[in-house]
C-alpha positions, 0 to 999 in steps of 0.5 A, spaced: 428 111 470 422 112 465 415 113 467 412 106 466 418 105 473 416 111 476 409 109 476 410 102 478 413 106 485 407 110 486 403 104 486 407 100 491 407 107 495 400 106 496 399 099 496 404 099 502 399 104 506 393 102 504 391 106 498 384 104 496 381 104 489 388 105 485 386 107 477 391 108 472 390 113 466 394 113 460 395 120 458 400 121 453 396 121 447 391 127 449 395 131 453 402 134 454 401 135 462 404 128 463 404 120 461 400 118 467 395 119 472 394 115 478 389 116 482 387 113 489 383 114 495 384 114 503 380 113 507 381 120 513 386 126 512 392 122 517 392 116 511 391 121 505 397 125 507 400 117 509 400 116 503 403 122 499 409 122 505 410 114 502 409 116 494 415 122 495 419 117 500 419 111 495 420 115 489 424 121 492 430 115 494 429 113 486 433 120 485 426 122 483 424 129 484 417 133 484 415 139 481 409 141 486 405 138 491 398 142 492 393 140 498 397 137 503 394 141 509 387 140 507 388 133 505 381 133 501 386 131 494 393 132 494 396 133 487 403 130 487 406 133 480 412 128 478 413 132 471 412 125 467 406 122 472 401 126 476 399 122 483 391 124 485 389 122 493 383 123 494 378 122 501 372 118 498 367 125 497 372 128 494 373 124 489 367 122 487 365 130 486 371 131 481 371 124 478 377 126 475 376 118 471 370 121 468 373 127 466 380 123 463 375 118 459 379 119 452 385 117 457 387 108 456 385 105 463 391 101 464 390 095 469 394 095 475 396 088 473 400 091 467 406 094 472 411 090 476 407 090 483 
């Protein structure tokens, strides 16, 4: 599976719970953490950890393992580590104070529409 596949899961996953907000970021060229960036949001700590629940499900089922999972428990950011793409959920607060687009801005932006959602 290739990450362009691998994202496209990640949003359905997300999609499929609601998330709010989804932002992709092109990496590849700036970086060697990984090709892509999702970024998104939930709405309160019950839905954030819906929401990676359906990402590691959806993906999981794909024979796509992760490498780590940081902030579950708190679920203020969950980072969900998948070597070649990196899922953020945030709560709303949370992500406005890291405003990781900001931070990631020589990144490409890649429309939702681009994937096979």
């Amino acid at each position: 599976m290739n990450n362009k596949e691998m994202t496209t899961l990640a949003i359905q996953a997300l999609e499929e719970k609601k998330a709010e907000d989804i932002q992709i970021i092109d990496i590849s060229e700036i970086s060697a953490i990984a090709d892509y960036f999702i970024i998104a949001n939930g709405t309160n700590r019950s839905q954030i950890q819906a929401l990676a629940d359906s990402v590691e499900e959806k993906l999981g089922r794909a024979g796509v393992q992760f490498k780590q999972m940081e902030g579950y428990d708190t679920a203020n950011w969950i980072l969900m580590d998948f070597l070649d793409i990196v899922v953020h959920i945030f709560d709303k607060d949370n992500r406005a104070f890291y405003d990781l687009e900001r931070i990631w801005r020589d990144g490409k932006q890649i429309p939702l529409s681009e994937f096979d959602i």
